[in-house]
C-alpha positions as CSV (number, residue, x, y, z in Angstrom):
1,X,-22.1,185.2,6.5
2,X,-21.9,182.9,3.0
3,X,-24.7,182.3,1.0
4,X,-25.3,178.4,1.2
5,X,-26.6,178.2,-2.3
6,X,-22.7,179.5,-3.5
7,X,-20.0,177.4,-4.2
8,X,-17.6,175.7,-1.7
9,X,-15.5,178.7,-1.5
10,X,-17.0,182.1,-1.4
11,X,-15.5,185.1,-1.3
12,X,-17.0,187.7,0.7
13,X,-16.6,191.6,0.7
14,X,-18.2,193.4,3.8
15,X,-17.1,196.6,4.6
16,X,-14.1,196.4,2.9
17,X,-12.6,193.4,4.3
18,X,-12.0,190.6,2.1
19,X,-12.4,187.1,4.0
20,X,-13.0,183.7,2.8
21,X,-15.6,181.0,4.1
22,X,-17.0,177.3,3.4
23,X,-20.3,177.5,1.6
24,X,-22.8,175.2,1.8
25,X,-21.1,172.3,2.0
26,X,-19.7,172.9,5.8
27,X,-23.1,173.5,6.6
28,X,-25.1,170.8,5.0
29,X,-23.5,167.9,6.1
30,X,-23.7,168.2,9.7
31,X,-26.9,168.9,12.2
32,X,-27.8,172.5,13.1
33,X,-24.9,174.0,15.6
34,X,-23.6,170.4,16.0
35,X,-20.5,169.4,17.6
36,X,-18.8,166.4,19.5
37,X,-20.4,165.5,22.3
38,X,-17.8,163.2,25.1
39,X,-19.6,159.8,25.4
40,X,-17.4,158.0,27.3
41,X,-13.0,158.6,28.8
42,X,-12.7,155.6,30.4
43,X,-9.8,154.4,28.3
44,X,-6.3,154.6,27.8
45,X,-5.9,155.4,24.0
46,X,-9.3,154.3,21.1
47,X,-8.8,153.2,17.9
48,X,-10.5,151.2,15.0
49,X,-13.9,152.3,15.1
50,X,-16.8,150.4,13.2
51,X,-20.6,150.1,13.0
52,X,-22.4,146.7,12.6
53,X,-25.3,146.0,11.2
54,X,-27.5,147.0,13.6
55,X,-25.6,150.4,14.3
56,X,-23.6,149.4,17.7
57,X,-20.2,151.0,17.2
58,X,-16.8,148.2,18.5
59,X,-14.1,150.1,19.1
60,X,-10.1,149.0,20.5
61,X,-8.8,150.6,23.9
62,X,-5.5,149.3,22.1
63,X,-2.9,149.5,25.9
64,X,-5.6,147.7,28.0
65,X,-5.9,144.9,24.9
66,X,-9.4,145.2,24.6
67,X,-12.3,145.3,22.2
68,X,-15.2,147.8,23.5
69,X,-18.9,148.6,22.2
70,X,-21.1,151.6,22.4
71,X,-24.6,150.0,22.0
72,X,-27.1,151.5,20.2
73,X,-29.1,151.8,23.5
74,X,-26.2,154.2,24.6
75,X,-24.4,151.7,26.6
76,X,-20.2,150.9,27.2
77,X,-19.7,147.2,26.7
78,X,-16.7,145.2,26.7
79,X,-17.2,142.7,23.8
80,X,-13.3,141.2,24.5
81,X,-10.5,140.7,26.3
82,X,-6.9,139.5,26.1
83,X,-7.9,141.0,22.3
84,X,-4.8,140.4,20.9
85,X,-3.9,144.3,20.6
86,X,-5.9,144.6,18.6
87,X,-5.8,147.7,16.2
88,X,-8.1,148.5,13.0
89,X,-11.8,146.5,12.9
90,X,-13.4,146.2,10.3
91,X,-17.0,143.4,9.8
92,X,-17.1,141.1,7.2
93,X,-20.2,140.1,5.0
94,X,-20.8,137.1,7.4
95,X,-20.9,139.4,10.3
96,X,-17.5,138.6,11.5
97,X,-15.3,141.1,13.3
98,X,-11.9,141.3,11.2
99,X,-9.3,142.8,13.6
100,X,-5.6,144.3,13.2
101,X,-4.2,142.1,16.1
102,X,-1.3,144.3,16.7
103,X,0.1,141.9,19.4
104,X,1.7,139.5,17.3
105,X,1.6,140.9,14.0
106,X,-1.6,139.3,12.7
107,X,-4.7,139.8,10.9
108,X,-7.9,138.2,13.0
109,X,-11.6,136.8,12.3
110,X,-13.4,137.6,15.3
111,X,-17.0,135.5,15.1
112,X,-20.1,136.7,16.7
113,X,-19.6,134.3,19.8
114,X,-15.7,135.5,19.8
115,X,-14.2,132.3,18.0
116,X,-10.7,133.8,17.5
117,X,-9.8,132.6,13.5
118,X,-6.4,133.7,12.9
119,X,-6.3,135.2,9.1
120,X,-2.8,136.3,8.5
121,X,0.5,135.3,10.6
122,X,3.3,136.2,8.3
123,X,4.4,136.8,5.2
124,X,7.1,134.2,3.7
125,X,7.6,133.2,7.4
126,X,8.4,137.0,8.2
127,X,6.7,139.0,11.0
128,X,4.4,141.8,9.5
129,X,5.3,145.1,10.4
130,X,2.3,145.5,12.1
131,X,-1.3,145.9,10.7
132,X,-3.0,149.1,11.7
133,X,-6.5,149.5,9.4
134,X,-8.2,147.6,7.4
135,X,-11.5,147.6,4.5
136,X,-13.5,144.7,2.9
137,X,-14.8,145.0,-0.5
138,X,-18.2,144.2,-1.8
139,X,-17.0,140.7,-2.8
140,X,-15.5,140.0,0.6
141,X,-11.8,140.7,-0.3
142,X,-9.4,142.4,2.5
143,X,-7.4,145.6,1.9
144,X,-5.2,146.1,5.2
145,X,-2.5,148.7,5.8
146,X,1.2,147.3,7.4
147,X,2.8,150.5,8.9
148,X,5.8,150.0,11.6
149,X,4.8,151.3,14.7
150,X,7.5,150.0,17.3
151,X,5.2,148.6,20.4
152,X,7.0,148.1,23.7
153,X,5.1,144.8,23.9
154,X,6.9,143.9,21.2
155,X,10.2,141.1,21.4
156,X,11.7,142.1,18.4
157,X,13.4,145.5,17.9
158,X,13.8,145.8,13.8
159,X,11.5,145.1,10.7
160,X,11.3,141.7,9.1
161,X,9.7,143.2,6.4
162,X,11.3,146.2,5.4
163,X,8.8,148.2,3.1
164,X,5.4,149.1,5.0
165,X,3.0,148.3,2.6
166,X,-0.8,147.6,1.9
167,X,-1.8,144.0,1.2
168,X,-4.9,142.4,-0.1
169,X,-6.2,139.2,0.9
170,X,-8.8,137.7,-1.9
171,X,-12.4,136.2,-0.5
172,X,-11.8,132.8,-0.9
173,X,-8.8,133.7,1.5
174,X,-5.9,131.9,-0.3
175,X,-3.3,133.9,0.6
176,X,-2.5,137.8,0.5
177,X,-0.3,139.6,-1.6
178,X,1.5,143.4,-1.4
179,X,-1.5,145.0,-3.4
180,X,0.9,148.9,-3.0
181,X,4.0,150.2,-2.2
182,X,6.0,153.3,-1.9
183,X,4.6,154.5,0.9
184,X,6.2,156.4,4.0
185,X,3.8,154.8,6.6
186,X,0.7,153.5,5.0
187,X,-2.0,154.1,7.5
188,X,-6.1,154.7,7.0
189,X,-7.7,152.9,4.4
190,X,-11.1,153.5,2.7
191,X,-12.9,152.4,-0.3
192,X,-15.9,153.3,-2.0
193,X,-19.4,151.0,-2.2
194,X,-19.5,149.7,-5.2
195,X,-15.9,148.9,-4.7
196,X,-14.1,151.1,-7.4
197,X,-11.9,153.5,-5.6
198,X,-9.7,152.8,-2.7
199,X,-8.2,155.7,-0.7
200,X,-4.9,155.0,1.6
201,X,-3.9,157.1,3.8
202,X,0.3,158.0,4.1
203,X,0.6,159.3,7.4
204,X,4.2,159.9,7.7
205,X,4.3,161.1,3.7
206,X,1.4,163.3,4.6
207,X,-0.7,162.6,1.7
208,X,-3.7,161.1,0.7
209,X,-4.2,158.5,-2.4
210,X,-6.9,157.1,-4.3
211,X,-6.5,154.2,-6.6
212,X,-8.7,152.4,-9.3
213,X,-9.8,148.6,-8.1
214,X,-9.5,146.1,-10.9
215,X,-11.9,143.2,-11.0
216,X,-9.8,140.8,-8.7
217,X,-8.8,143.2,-6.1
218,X,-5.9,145.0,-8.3
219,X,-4.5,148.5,-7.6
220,X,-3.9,151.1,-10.7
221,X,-3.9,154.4,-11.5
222,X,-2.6,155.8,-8.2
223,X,-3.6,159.6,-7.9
224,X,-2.7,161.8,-5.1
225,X,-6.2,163.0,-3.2
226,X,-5.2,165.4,-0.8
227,X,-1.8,166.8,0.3
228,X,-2.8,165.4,4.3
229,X,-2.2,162.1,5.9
230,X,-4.7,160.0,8.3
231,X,-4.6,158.2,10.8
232,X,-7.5,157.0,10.4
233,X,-10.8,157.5,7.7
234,X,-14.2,157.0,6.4
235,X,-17.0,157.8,3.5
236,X,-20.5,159.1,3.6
237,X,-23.4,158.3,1.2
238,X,-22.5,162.0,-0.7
239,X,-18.9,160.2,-1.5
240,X,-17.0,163.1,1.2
241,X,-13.8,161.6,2.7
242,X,-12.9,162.3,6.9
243,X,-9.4,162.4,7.9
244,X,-8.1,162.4,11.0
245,X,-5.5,163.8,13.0
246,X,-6.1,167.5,14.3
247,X,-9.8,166.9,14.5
248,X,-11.7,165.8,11.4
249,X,-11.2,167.1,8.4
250,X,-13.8,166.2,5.6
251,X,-13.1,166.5,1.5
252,X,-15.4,166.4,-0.8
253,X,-15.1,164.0,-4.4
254,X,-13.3,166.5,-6.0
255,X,-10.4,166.6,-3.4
256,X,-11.6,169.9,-1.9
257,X,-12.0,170.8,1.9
258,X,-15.8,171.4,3.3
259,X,-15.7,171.3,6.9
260,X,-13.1,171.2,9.7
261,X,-14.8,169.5,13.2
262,X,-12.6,170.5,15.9
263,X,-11.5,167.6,18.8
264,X,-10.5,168.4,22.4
265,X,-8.0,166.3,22.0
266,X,-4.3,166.4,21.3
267,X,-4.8,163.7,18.5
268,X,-8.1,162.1,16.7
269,X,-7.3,158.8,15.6
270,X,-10.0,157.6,13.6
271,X,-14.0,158.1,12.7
272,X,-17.3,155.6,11.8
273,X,-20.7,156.6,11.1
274,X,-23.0,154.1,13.5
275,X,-26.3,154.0,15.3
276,X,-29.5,153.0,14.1
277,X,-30.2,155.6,11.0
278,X,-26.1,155.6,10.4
279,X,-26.2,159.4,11.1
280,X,-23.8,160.1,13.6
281,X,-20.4,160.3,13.5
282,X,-17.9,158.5,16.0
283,X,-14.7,159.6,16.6
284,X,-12.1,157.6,18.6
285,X,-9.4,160.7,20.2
286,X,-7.1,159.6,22.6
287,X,-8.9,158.3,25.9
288,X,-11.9,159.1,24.9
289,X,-15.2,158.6,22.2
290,X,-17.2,161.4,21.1
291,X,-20.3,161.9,18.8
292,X,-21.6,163.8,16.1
293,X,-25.1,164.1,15.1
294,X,-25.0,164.4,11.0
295,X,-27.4,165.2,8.2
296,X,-25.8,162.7,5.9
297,X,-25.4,158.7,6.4
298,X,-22.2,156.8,6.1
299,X,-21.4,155.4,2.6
300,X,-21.6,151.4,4.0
C-alpha cells in the first residue's frame, strides 16, 4: 500500500520485494473505488465530446453522421442529423457548437437552434485534409487539428494539402492560417484557461507537445510533454492532462504519469468533464459512453 502523503512515485519494500506504485496523486483525483460506468452503446463509433454551459455533454456517432447529447437529467438525445460527419466539437463563447465536419473537409458553427454557419471550406481553394479536434481560446480564437484520415465517404483518394497541420482561426474570423507543423498526424488538441499553453497531440509520432501562445494566437517554444500520442484530450482545474487511446491516461504539470483508468474497449477516443458540478468524466470508446465520477473539476 503507498502512503498518499508521499510523492508521485513511491518505492515500497515489504517483505523483501521491491515494487513501485502511484502515490497520492492516482488516488486524489478520482472518487473512492471509482470506475467507468457504461451509459449508453447505442452507436456505431463516439467521438468529440464536450460539456456546455449547463453541463449536458454533445457528443458525434461519426458513421451514423450525427450529433448526440447526454443531458444532465441522464437522458440520450439526438441534437442533429445529416451532421455533416461531423468530428471534434468544441462551444464557443456565444454558445455556439463549433464542429469538425469531416464530410466535406470543413470547419462548422452550429447555433443553438442548429443554423449550420460554415467556418472553413479550404485552404487556397484546396480540400483540408480533414479536421479532427478542435479548442477556442479565452478571446474566441480557433486552434483545430488537420490530420488525414482517408474516409470511404470520401470522392477524392489523395491529399490536397500535403502536410497535416494545426491551424488557427483569429476571433474576428478573417481567415486561418497553419499556426504548426511537423507533425506525423496532428490529432487532440488542448489548451490551458488563461490561454498560455496549448498541448497537441501527434498520434501517429506518438508524442505529446506543449507550446507557448503569444498574444494573437502565435505558437513558440515547442516542448515535447510526454513520449504518448492522443487521440483525443482534456485539462482539469489541478492543470493534469488525459490522453486517450488504451484507456485514459492522465499526467500531471510536470509531464509525469498519475493514474491509468482502464476502458473495456479496444480503443478510447476522447474525454470531457460535464454535468452540473463538472465532476465527472466522459469518455467516448468505440460504440459506447461511459462515466467517471471525479474529485477534481475540469479546467473550462
Amino acid at each position: 500500500m503507498c502512503n498518499s502523503r508521499l510523492s508521485n512515485y513511491v518505492l515500497v519494500i515489504v517483505l523483501g520485494t521491491l515494487s513501485v506504485c502511484y502515490g497520492s496523486a492516482a488516488s486524489a483525483i478520482r472518487a473512492a473505488k471509482a470506475s467507468p460506468t457504461l451509459l449508453a452503446d447505442s452507436f456505431e463509433f463516439t467521438e468529440g465530446p464536450v460539456a456546455d454551459r449547463a453541463g449536458n455533454v454533445y457528443f458525434t456517432d461519426q458513421p451514423n453522421d450525427r450529433i448526440m447529447v447526454w443531458t444532465i437529467e441522464g437522458k440520450l438525445e439526438t441534437f442533429l442529423q445529416p451532421s455533416g460527419r461531423s468530428n471534434g466539437l468544441y462551444f464557443d463563447h456565444q454558445g455556439n457548437l463549433l464542429a469538425c465536419a469531416d464530410e466535406r473537409n470543413q470547419l462548422w458553427s452550429i447555433s443553438p437552434e442548429k443554423k449550420v454557419t460554415v467556418l472553413v471550406e479550404n485552404l487556397d481553394g484546396k480540400l483540408l485534409n480533414g479536421p479532427n479536434d478542435l479548442w477556442v481560446d479565452p478571446n474566441g480564437g480557433i486552434y483545430f487539428t488537420d490530420p488525414f484520415y482517408k474516409r470511404n465517404y470520401w470522392e477524392r483518394n489523395d491529399k490536397q494539402i500535403e502536410k497535416e497541420n494545426v491551424y488557427y482561426m483569429p476571433p474576428n474570423r478573417s481567415g486561418f492560417g497553419i499556426a504548426a507543423g511537423d507533425f506525423v498526424r496532428p490529432n487532440g488538441i488542448v489548451g490551458t484557461p488563461d490561454g498560455r499553453k496549448l498541448y497537441v497531440a501527434d498520434l501517429s509520432g506518438k508524442e505529446t507537445f506543449v507550446f507557448e501562445i503569444g498574444a494573437n494566437g502565435e505558437l513558440s517554444n515547442r516542448q515535447p510533454f510526454v513520449p504518448m500520442g492522443s487521440d483525443g484530450m482534456t485539462l482539469d482545474e489541478e492543470g493534469n492532462l488525459y490522453l486517450t487511446g488504451k484507456g485514459v491516461t492522465v499526467f500531471n504539470k510536470s509531464g509525469s504519469k498519475i493514474d491509468e483508468i482502464p476502458v473495456n474497449e479496444g480503443w478510447t477516443a476522447n474525454v470531457c468533464f460535464g454535468g452540473i458540478d463538472r465532476k465527472t468524466l466522459f469518455i467516448t470508446a468505440m460504440d459506447s459512453l461511459y462515466a467517471v465520477e471525479m474529485n477534481v473539476k475540469g479546467a473550462q
